[in-house]
Each structure stands twice: as C-alpha cells, then as structure tokens.
C-alpha positions in Angstrom: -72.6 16.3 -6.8 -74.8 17.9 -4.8 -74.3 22.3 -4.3 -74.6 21.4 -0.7 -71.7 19.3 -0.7 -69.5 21.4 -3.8 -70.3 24.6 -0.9 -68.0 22.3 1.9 -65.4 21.7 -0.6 -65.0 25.1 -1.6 -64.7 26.1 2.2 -62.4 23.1 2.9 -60.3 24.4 -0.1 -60.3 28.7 0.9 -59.7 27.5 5.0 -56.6 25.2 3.7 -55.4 28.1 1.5 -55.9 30.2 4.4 -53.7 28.1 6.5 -50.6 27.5 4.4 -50.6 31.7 3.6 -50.4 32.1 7.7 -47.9 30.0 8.2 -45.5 30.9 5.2 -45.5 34.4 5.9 -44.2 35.5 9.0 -42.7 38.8 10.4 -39.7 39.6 8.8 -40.5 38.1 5.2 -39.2 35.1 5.6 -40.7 31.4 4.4 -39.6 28.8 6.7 -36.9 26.7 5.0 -39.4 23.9 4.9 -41.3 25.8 2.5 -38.8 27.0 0.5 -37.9 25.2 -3.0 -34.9 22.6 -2.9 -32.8 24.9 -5.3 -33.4 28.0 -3.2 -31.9 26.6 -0.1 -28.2 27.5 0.5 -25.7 24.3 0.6 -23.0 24.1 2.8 -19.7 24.5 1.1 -16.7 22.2 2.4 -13.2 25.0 3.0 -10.8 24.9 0.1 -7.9 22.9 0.9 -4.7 24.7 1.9 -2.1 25.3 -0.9 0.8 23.1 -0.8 3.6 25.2 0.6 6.7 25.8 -2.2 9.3 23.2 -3.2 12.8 24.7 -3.2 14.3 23.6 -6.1 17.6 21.4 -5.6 20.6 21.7 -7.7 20.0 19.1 -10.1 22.0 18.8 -13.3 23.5 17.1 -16.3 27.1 17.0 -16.6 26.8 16.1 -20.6 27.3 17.9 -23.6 24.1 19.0 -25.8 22.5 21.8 -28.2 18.8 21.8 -25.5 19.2 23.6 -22.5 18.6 21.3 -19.0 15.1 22.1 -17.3 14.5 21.1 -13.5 11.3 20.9 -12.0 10.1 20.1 -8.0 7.3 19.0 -6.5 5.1 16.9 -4.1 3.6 13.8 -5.6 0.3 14.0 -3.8 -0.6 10.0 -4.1 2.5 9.3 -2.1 3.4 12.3 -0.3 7.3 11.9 -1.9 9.1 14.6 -2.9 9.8 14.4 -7.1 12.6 16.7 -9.1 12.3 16.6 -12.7 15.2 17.1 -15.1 14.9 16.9 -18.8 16.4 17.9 -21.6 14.8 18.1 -25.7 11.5 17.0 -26.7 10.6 13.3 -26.9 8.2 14.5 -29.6 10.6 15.7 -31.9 12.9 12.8 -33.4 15.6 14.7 -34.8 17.1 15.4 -31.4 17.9 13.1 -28.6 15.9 13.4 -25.5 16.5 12.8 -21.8 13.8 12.5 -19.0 14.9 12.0 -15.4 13.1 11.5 -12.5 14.4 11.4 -8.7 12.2 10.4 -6.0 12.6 10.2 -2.4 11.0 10.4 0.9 11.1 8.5 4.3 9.3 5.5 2.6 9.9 5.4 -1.2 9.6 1.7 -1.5 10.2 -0.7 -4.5 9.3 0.7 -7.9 6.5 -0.9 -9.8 7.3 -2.5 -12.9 8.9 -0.6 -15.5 6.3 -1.0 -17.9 3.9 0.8 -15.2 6.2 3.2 -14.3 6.6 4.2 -17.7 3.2 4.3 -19.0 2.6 6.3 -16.0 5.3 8.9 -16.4 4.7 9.2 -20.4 0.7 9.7 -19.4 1.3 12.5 -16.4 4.7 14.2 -18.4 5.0 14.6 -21.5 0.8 13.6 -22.6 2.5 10.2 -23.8 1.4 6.6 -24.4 3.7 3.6 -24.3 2.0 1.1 -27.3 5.4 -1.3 -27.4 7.8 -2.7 -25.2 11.4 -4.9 -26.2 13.8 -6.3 -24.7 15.2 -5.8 -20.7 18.8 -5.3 -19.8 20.6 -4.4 -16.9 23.3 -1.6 -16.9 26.0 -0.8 -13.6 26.2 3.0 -12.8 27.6 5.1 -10.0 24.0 4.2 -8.5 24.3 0.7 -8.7 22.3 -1.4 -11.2 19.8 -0.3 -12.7 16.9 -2.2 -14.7 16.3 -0.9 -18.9 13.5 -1.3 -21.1 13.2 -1.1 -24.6 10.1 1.4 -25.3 8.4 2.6 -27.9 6.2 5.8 -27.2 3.0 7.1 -29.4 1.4 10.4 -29.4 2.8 13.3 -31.6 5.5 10.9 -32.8 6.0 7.6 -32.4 9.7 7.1 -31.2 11.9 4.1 -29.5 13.6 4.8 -26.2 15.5 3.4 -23.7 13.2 3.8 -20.0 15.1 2.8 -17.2 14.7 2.0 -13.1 17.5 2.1 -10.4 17.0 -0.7 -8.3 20.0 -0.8 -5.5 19.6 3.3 -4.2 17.7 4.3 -1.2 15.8 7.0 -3.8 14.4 6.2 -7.0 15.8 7.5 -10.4 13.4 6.9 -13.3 13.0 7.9 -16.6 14.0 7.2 -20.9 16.6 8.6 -22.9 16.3 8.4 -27.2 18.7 8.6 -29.8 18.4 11.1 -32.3 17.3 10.4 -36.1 15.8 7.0 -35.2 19.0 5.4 -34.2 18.5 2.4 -31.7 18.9 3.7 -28.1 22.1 2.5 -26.7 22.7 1.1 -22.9 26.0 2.6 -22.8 25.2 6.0 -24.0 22.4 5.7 -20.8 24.4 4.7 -18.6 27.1 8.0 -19.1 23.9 9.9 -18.8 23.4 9.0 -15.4 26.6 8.8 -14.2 26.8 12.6 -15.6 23.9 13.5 -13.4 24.9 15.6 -10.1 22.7 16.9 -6.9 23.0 19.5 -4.6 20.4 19.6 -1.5 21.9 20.9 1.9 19.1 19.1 3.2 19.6 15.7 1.9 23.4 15.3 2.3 22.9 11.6 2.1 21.4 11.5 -1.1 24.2 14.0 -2.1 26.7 12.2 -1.3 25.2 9.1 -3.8 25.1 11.6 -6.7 29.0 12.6 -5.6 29.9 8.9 -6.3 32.7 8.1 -9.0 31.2 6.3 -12.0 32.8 2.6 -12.5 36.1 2.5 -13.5 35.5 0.5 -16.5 33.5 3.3 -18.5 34.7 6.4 -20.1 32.0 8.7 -20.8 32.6 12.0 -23.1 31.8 14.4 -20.3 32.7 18.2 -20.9 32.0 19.6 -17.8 32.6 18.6 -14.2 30.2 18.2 -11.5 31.1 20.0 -8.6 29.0 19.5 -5.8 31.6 17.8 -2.7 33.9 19.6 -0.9 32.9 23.1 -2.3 29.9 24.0 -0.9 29.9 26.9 1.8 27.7 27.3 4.8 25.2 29.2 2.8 24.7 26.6 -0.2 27.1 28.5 -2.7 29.8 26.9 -4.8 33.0 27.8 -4.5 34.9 28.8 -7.5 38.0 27.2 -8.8 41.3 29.3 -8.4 44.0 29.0 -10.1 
C-alpha cells in the first residue's frame, strides 16, 4: 500500500472517530439511547397485580368425634374464579390416625366435576404435596347431599396409605375430598358417609347452600355423632349462635 493512500485512511479513520464523539456527547451528559448498550437501557416494568381481597372464613365444621383438632381454610381458586373452603382433620401422612380432607366449592358456575381420578390427583398434588399411584374399586354412597361417587385410592409421598376419595354429584356446590382409616384398615363407605352427613356450614351469605348442609341425614343410617350441629333456626341478625337454655 502506498503511504499516499495509508495517509487517506488514517484521515478517513480520525474524521469518522471525530464524528461518532460529536454526536454521542451532547449537553447535559447524556448518550442518545441509540448509543447506549442493550443492558444499560431501562425496561418497562408491567404494575403488580392487585392483591386478592380477604376471604371471610365460613363456619365450617365436623360434627364427629376425634383426638385432631378440625382446621378450615378459604380462598379463591384463581383458574376458576370459585370460592374453595377447606376442612381437614389429621395428617394423611401419618397412618396411625385416620384422616379427613374436605373440600366445598361453589360459585355462580361450578359445573360438573372432572373425574375422580383427576380431581384427586389434583387435590393430593396442590394440598397435601401428594401423588395418587393406585386406584380400586367405585361405589356410590346416599348422604344428606344426595349421592355421591367413591373411589378407592392409594396415595404415595411420605407414606403410602389407602383411602376412600369421594365426589358429590346431585348438589348445586361441590364437596370433594378422601377420608382413611387408621392403622391400615380398609376405608369403609359407611364410616364416609357419617362423615359427611356430620359436616355443618354457616355463611349468612349463602343461605341456600346452608340450608343443604341443615339437611337431616337418611333415615336408614345411625352415625355415632357426639355433638350437634347447630346452624338453623339459631342464628341472630349479627351471625351469632344462640345458646341453648335450659
């Protein structure tokens, strides 16, 4: 190359460097966001979504003897939109004690359940951290809700236990959930079916569904219930039970 022709490069190259230094720098110390590295540049950040508002917890209870206290949960389901409440009692994990999981979902469109198999393995995944890895055999039991579909199913995880997961299929709502024996033992359809019948609700804002749980079980069971549920005729304008006098 000749140094005639190196000489032009050269002051190609200083007038180009020249150029970019005018144009990147300009009053106030800024560089155009053009020039400015990809990472540098700030990116637009979507708002957080608003908290869901509170769930006010209904009274939902277990009119059944046992040694583990009842627990009651609330909440939206945000796939659906539905309202859920929880109720359980014991530790499916721990097979020396019989265990009850209950859930009651409702909403303007609840629609049918999905299979039983589904709605377990969904339940036991999103509950309790469970997997169901067997399934028996299907029965159908009559309770104060009308019939409702069983399944005989055998969880994995911590333990592996057999119970009892069941469907309502006749309500407006949606009761869902297993019971299992204690000690191994087989679960039983009766023993499930004076489980639900023992269950009771209270929500001032869902007399309908209320009423349902305020239903008398069928006349052709006796269930060895120690307590009563109370919940119609002795609530007062401000949600309060009565008490009994004597």
């Amino acid at each position: 190359m000749s140094p005639g022709a190196l000489g032009l490069r050269l002051v190609a190259a200083s007038a180009l460097i020249a150029l970019l230094c005018v144009c990147a720098w300009r009053p106030g110390g800024r560089i155009p966001s053009a020039a400015m590295p990809f990472e540098a540049r700030s990116q637009p950040t979507a708002p957080a979504p608003p908290a869901s508002p509170p769930v006010a917890l209904a009274l939902f209870d277990l009119a059944e003897p046992g040694i583990d206290p009842v627990r009651v949960t609330a909440g939206i389901d945000p796939r659906t939109g539905l309202r859920e409440d929880v109720l359980s009692r014991g530790n499916v994990a721990a097979s020396a004690a019989p265990a009850l999981w209950v859930t009651l979902t409702r909403g303007k469109d609840t629609g049918p359940a999905p299979t039983l198999f589904v709605l377990m393995a969904r339940r036991a995944a999103t509950g309790p951290a469970l997997a169901v890895i067997k399934t028996g055999s299907r029965d159908q039991i009559r309770t104060k809700f009308g019939v409702v579909e069983t399944l005989e199913i055998t969880f994995g995880g911590p333990a592996t236990r057999t119970c009892l997961g069941f469907v309502t299929r006749e309500a407006a709502f949606r009761l869902d959930g297993w019971t299992c024996a204690p000690l191994g033992h087989p679960p039983a359809t009766q023993a499930l079916a004076c489980s639900l019948d023992a269950l009771s609700l209270v929500d001032l804002a869902d007399p309908e569904t209320t009423a349902a749980f305020s239903a008398p079980p069928p006349a052709s069971r006796s269930c060895p219930l120690t307590k009563v549920a109370d919940v119609s005729g002795r609530i007062g304008p401000t949600g309060q039970r009565s008490r009994n006098k004597k």
